[in-house]
C-alpha positions as CSV (number, residue, x, y, z in Angstrom):
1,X,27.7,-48.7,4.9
2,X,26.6,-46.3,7.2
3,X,25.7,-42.7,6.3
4,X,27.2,-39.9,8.7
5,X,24.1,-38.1,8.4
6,X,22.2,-39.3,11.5
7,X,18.7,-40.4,9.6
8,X,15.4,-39.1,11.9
9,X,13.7,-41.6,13.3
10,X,10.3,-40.9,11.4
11,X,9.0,-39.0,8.6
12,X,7.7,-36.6,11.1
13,X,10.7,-35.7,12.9
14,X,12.1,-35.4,9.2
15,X,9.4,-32.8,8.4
16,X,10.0,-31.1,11.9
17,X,13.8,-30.4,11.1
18,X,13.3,-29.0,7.3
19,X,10.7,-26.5,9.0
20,X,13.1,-23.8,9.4
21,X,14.5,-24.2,5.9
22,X,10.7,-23.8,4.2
23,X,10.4,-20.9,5.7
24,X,13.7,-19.6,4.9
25,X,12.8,-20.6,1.2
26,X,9.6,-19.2,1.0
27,X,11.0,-15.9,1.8
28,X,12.3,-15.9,-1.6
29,X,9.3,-17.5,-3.1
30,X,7.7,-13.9,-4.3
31,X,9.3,-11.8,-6.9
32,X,8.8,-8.8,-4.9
33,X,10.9,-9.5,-1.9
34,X,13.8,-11.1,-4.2
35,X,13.8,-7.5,-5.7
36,X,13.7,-5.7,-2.4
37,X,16.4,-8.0,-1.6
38,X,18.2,-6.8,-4.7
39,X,18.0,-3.2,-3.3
40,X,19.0,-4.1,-0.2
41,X,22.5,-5.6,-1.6
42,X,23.0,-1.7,-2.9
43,X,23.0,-0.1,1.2
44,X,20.4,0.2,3.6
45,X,16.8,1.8,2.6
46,X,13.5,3.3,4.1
47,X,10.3,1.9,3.1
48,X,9.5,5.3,1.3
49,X,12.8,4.7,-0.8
50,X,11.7,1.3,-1.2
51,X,8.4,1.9,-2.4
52,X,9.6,5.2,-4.6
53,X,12.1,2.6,-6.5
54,X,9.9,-0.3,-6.7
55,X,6.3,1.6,-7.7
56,X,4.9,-1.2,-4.7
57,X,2.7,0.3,-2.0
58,X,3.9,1.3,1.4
59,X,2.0,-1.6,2.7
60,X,3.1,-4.2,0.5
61,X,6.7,-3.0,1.0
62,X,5.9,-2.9,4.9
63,X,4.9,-6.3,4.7
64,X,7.0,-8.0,2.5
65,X,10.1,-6.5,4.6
66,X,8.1,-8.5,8.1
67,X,8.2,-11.3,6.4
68,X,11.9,-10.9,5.7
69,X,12.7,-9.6,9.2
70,X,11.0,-12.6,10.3
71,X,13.2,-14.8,9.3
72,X,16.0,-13.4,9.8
73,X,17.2,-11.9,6.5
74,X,16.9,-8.2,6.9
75,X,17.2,-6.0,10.4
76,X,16.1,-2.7,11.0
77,X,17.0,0.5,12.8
78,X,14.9,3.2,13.9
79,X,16.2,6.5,12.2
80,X,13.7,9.4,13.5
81,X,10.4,8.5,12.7
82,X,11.7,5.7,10.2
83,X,13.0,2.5,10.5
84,X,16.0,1.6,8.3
85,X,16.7,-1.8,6.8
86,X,19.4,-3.5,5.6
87,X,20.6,-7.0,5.0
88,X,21.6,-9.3,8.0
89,X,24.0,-11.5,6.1
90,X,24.9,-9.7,2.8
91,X,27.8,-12.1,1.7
92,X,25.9,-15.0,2.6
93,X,23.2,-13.3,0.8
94,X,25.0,-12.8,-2.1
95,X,26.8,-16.2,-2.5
96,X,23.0,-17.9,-2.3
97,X,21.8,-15.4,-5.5
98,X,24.9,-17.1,-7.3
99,X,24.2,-20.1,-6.6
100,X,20.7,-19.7,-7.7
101,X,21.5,-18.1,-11.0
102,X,24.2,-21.2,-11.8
103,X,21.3,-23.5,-10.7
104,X,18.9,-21.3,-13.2
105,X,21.1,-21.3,-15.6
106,X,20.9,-25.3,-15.5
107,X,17.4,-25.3,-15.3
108,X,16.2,-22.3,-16.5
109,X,13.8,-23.5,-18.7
110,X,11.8,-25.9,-16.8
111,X,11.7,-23.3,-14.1
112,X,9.7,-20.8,-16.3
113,X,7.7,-23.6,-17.3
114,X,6.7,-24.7,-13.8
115,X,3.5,-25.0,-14.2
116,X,2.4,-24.8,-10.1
117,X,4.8,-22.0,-9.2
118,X,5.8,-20.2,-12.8
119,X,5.1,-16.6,-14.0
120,X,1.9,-14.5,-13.3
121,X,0.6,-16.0,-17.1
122,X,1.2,-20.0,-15.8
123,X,-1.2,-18.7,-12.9
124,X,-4.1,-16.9,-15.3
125,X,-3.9,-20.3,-17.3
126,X,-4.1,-22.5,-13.7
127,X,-6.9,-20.2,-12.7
């Protein structure tokens, strides 16, 4: 039987077309810029809000929010000498932090214990 998923024709053309999705992932891959996203969800935000809230520094904040910009997750408006942010796709936004937390919830425990990509200790103990 015949999938209707057309399969790539090799492993690399396989790789090529999960490209865009790996980076869309790894936005979410540091703490930092899920909680930026968090404050996002709330209404749009300068970095000086951002970085008064979150105790991070105004370059950190600058750069996770490029990073989110980059791919698409976050847009910007200029606002005097400021540039604005807010969330691209809020709804989408939120229905992907819900299905996270039901996936969590299912795995919760082995995600903490991840031993390659776990909490700041699983790194001191790596390291």
């Amino acid at each position: 039987m015949k999938s209707a998923i057309a399969e790539p024709a090799t492993w690399a053309d396989e790789v090529s077309e999960m490209t865009a999705a790996a980076c869309l992932f790894h936005s979410f891959s540091d703490p930092s810029r899920l909680v930026i996203l968090r404050h996002l969800r709330l209404g749009e935000h300068r970095v000086v809000d951002l970085t008064e809230h979150l105790g991070l520094s105004q370059s950190t904040v600058s750069k996770h929010l490029a990073s989110l910009k980059e791919t698409g997750l976050v847009v910007s408006r200029p606002e005097g000498r400021a540039s604005v942010y807010s969330l691209q796709h809020p709804e989408a936004l939120v229905e992907l932090f819900a299905a996270a937390e039901k996936f969590l919830a299912l795995t919760g425990d082995d995600v903490k214990l991840c031993s390659l990509h776990g909490s700041p200790e699983s790194e001191q103990l790596a390291g």
